[in-house]
N, C-alpha and C positions, 0 to 999 in steps of 0.2 A: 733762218736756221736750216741745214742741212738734215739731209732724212736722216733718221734712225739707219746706224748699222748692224743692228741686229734688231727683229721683231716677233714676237709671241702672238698670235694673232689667233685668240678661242679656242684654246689646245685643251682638249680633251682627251683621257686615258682610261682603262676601265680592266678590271681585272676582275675575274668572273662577277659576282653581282657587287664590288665595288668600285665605287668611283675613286678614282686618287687625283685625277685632276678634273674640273670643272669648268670650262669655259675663261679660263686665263690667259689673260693678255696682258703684255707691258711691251716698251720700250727701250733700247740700252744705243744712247747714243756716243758718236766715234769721240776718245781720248777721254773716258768717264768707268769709273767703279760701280758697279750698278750688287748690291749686295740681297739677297733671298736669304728673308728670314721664317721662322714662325714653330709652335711648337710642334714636337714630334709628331707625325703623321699628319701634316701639314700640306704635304704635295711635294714639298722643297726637291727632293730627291729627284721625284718621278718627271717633275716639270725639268730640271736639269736635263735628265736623259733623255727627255724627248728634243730641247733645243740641244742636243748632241750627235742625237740618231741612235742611240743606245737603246730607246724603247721605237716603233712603230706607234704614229700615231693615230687614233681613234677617227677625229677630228680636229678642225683647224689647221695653222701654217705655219711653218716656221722661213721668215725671212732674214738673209742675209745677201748686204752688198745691195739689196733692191732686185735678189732674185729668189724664187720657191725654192728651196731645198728638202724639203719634208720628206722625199721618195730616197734620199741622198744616204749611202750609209756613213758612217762615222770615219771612214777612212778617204771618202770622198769629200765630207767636210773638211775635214782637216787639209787637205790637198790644196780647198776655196779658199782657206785662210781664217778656218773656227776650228779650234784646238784644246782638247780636255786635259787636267788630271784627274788622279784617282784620289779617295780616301784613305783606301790603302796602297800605298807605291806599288810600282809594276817593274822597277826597277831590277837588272840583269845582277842578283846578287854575286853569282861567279864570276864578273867580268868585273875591270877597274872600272874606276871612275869616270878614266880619258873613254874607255871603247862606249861607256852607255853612251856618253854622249856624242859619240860622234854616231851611233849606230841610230840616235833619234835624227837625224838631217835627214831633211827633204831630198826622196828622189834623187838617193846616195847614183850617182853614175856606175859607182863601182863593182856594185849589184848586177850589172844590166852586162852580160857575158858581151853578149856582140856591139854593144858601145865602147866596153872595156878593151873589144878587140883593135877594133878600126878608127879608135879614137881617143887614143892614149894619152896624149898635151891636152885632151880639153878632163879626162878624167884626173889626173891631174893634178889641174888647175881645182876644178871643184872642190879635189877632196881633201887638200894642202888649205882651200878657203873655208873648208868643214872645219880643219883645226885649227886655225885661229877662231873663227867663232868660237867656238870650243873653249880655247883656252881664255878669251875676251869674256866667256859667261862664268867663267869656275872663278876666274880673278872677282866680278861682279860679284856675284854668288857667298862668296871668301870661302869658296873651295880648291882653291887653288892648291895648296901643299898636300891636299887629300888623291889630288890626282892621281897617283899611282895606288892608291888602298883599293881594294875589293870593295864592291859597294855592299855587300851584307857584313861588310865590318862598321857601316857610318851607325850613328844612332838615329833615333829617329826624325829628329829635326833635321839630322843632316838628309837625311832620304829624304824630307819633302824639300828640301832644298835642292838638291839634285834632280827629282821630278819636275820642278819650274824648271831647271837649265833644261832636260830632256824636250822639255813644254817649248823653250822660247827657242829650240836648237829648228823648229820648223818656221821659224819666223811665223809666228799668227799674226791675224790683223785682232782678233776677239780671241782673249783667255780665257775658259771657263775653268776654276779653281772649287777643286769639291773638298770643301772643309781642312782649307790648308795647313789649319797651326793645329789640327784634331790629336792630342800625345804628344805636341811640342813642348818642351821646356819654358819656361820665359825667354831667358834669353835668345835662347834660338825664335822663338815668336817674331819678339822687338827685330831681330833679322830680318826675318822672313816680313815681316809690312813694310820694315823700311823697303826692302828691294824693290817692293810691288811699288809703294809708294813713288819709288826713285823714276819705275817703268811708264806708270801713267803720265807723271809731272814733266819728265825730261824726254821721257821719248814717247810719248801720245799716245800708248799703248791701249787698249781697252779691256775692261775685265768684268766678267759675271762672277759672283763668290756665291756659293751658300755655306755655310758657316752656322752650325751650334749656339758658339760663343754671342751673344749681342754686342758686348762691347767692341768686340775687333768690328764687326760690320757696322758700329753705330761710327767707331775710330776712324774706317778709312774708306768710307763708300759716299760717294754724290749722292746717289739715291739708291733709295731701299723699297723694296718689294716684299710686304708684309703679306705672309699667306696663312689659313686658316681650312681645314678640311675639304680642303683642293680647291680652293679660290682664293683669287686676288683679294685681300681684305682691305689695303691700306697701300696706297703709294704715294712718296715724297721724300723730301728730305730728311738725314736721321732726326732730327728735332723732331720735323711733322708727326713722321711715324711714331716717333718716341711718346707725344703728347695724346696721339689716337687712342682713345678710350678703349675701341674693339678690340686692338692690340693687347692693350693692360687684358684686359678678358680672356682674350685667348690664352694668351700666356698664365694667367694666372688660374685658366682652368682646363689645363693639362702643363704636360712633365715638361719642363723648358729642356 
């Protein structure tokens, strides 16, 4: 087996005299769903945003690609190819559709005044390959005929829908996904897993979820990572976790 492309390695957090995470570790290997569950004040959150860079950690590492990133901010991960959403979109509501997304691609050239001066054909080239991506993710997405809407006109399905195209417009190697279908509809739900689904199975995609919902994370993750009062309580398959007693426990004694 190949290593782990992302790793948790004893990450600990501390907010003045509480703990939120406790010595947490797991694994998320390459072209797999790896889903964080567990009940409210669980760690779920906090451990995301440390494997994000969103929090500075205490203690422990967070590996990706088989290199330390812990010191790394969020924008320099993302850069390595580990890439977040929000819970709540962060999406450019004044602007259409077409510009958020093209305004999320990597290391737009057209930004960069004296690339743009002295190197016109390759800026270009980039930013003409910006918008088919672009347009290749809205058609995937089935937002394509929204393209020219203002994005504070979609609903809320559609914004999270739109937040993965922002997400997948940096090409990540590792998606972390913070409570995707959280105010989704149904059917925009069923959307939103098929695409995820679509991105794992067909194009190898890898993804961390934490997610509310149990059933979406039991529905579409390899493996789950059962957390309990900032530790790792349970890891396995959704069956495994599903049939772990601790889990029933936790969950059944606080607020799912």
């Amino acid at each position: 087996m190949t290593d782990p492309v992302l790793r948790a390695e004893n990450l600990r957090k501390s907010f003045g005299g509480l703990v939120a995470v406790d010595d947490v570790s797991f694994a998320v290997e390459e072209s797999t769903i790896v889903g964080l569950i567990g009940p409210n004040g669980a760690g779920k959150s906090t451990t995301f945003n440390l494997l994000s860079g969103f929090h500075e950690l205490d203690d422990g590492e967070v590996i990706f690609e088989g290199e330390r990133v812990g010191g790394l901010s969020p924008h320099e991960r993302a850069q390595r190819g580990m890439v977040r959403t929000f819970q709540i979109t962060r999406e450019l509501t004044g602007m259409r559709v077409m510009a958020n997304m093209l305004l999320a691609a990597q290391d737009h050239p057209g930004e960069k005044v004296l690339s743009a001066l002295v190197n016109t054909d390759s800026v270009d080239s980039r930013e003409e390959r910006a918008r088919e991506r672009a347009e290749d993710l809205l058609k995937f997405l089935e937002l394509w005929e929204l393209r020219d809407e203002y994005a504070g006109n979609l609903s809320g399905g559609q914004r999270k829908l739109l937040e993965l195209g922002r997400a997948l417009m940096a090409d990540p190697d590792v998606l972390l996904l913070d409570e995707p279908v959280a105010g989704v509809n149904p059917d925009l739900t069923d959307r939103l897993l098929a695409r995820i689904d679509d991105l794992q199975s067909e194009r190898g995609m890898t993804f961390v979820i934490v997610e509310h919902d149990m059933d979406v994370i039991m529905s579409i993750s390899d493996k789950v990572v059962g957390m309990h009062n900032g530790e790792v309580l349970s890891v396995g398959t959704p069956e495994e976790v599903k049939r772990d007693d601790r889990m029933l426990e936790a969950y059944l004694g606080g607020a799912v």
